[in-house]
N, C-alpha and C positions, 0 to 999 in steps of 0.2 A: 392821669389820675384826677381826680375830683379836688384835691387841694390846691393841685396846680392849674386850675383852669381861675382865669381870675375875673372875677363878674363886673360886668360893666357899672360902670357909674357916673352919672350925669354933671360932675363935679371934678375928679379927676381923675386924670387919664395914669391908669398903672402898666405896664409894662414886663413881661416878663424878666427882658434885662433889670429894669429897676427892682425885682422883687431877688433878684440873685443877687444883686448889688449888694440891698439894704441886708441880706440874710450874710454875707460875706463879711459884710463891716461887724456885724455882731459874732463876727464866728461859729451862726448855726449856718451853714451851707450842707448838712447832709440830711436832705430830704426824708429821707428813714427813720432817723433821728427824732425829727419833726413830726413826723406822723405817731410812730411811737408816744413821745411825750404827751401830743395832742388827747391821743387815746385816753392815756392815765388822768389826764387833766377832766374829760368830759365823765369818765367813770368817777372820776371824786364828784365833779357836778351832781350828775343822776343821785348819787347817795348823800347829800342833804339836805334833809328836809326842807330849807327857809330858803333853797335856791331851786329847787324842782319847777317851780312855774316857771320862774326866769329864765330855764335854759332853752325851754322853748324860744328865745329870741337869740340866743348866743350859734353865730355860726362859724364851723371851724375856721373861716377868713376872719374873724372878730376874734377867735381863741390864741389865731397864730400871729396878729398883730402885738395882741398882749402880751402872747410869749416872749415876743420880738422884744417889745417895752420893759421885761422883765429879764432880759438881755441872756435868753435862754434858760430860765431856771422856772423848772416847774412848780415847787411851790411857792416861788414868786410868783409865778400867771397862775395858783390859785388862790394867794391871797389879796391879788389886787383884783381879782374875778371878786371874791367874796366881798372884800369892803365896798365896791363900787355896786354890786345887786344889796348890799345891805345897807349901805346910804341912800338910796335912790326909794328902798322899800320905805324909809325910817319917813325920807324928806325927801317926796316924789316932787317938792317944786325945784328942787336942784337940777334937776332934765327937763322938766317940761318949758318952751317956749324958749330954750336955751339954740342960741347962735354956735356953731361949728368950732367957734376961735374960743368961747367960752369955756367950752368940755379939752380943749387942747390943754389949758392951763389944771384940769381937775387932775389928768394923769400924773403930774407931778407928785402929790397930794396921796392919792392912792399908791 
């Protein structure tokens, strides 16, 4: 399936064992699950107005990391979806020219 194919990246190297791993430690290991939630999460997406542009950038590997961040709970990965496209629209120099390690410390926050 298309969730589980995991797209390359020039930085780091993911792994399907690592991605069963990380999903285990969190206690979402059921696939179904995951896509499920995912769904309900990109359907709230599409239906707000102040996040409609943004979700053109949002891909379900970016939805299911937050998910993860949100340590399974959907509307936790919509509220951290929300503050984070809503901070970024408010105070776009918050991401721009931002280093990798710098946005690691924003998820906290969010």
């Amino acid at each position: 399936t298309k969730m589980e194919e995991i797209p390359h990246h020039p930085l780091i190297t993911v792994t399907p064992e690592s991605v069963k791993k990380v999903r285990q430690m969190c206690e979402i290991d059921d696939v179904q699950k995951i896509k499920d939630c995912l769904d309900i999460i990109e359907e709230w997406i599409s239906k707000q107005d102040h996040l409609v542009e943004a979700s053109k950038y949002i891909t379900r590997n970016l939805l299911e990391r937050v998910f993860l961040i949100a340590k399974g709970s959907t509307e936790g990965t919509k509220r951290r979806i929300e503050r984070l496209l809503t901070s970024r629209g408010m105070m776009p120099e918050l991401c721009m020219n931002r280093t990798v390690e710098e946005f690691e410390t924003q998820w906290d926050v969010v």
